[in-house]
N, C-alpha and C positions, 0 to 999 in steps of 0.2 A: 650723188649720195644723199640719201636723206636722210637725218636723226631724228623724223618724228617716232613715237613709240606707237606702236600698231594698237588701234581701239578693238577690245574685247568683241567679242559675236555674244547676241545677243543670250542671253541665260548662262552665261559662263562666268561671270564676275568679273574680278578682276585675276590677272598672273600671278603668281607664284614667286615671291620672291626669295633670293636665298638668305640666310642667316638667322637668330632668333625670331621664333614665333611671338608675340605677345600672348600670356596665357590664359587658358581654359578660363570659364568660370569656377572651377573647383581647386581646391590649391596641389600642386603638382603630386607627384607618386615618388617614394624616397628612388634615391640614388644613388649609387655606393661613389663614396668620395675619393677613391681610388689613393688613396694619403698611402704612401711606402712605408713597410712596417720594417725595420732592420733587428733580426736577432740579436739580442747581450751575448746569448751563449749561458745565459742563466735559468734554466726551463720554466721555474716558478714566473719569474720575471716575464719573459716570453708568453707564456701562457696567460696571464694577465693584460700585455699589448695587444696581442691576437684578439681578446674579447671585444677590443675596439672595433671592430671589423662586423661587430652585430649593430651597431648603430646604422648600418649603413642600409638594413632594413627597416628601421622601422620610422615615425613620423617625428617629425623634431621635437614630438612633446615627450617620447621613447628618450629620447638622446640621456637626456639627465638622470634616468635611474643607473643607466651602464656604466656612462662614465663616474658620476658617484661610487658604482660598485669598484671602478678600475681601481680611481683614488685609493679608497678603502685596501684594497689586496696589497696596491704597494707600500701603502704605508704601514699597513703589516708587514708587510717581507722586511722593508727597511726596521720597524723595534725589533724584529726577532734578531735581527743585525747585532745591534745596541746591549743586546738579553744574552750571550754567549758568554760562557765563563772563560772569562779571561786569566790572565795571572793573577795572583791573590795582592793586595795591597800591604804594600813595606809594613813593617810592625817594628815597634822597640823591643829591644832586646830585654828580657826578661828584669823584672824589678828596679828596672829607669822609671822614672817620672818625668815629667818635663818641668821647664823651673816656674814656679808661678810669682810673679809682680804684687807688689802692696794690694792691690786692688784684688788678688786672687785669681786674674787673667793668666792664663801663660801669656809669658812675654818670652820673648827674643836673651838667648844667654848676653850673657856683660860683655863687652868688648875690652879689652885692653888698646890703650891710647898710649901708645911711646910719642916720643918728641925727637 
């Protein structure tokens, strides 16, 4: 048995080996990053995840307007969240005041101190 490796014939270089190429002199062609997109169930939502999936054309210098734009959509979606009329906020009942302190702050009604 012999382990030497067989020398090249003459104008063939060297073999081919398998695994990473070290690369080109040009810097690579994008790639789609193949990253799993899982649906909320929220379409807005969704449709803004999905947008991610354009980075995956274009050159890393691309990446940052998209993802900025994603940012942007969801942070929108989330104040309109925030912006929804809710229930209306407790109010006193008609011709209450509240009690105001020496200083004209309201303060805290008096406590009664039994013993």
């Amino acid at each position: 048995m012999n382990d030497a490796v067989p020398e090249a014939e003459p104008g063939q270089g060297r073999p081919q080996e398998a695994g990473p190429q070290p690369p080109e002199d040009g810097p690579a062609a994008p790639a789609p990053l193949n990253v799993p997109r899982t649906p909320t169930g929220h379409p807005e939502t969704d449709a803004h995840v999905e947008r991610l999936a354009d980075a995956d054309h274009l050159t890393t210098d691309g990446h940052a307007e998209v993802y900025e734009d994603v940012h942007r959509g969801l942070r929108d979606a989330l104040t309109a969240l925030d912006a929804r009329p809710g229930p209306p906020a407790p109010t006193r009942p008609p011709g209450t005041t509240p009690p105001r302190g020496p200083s004209g702050l309201v303060s805290d009604p008096p406590h009664e101190h039994r013993s």
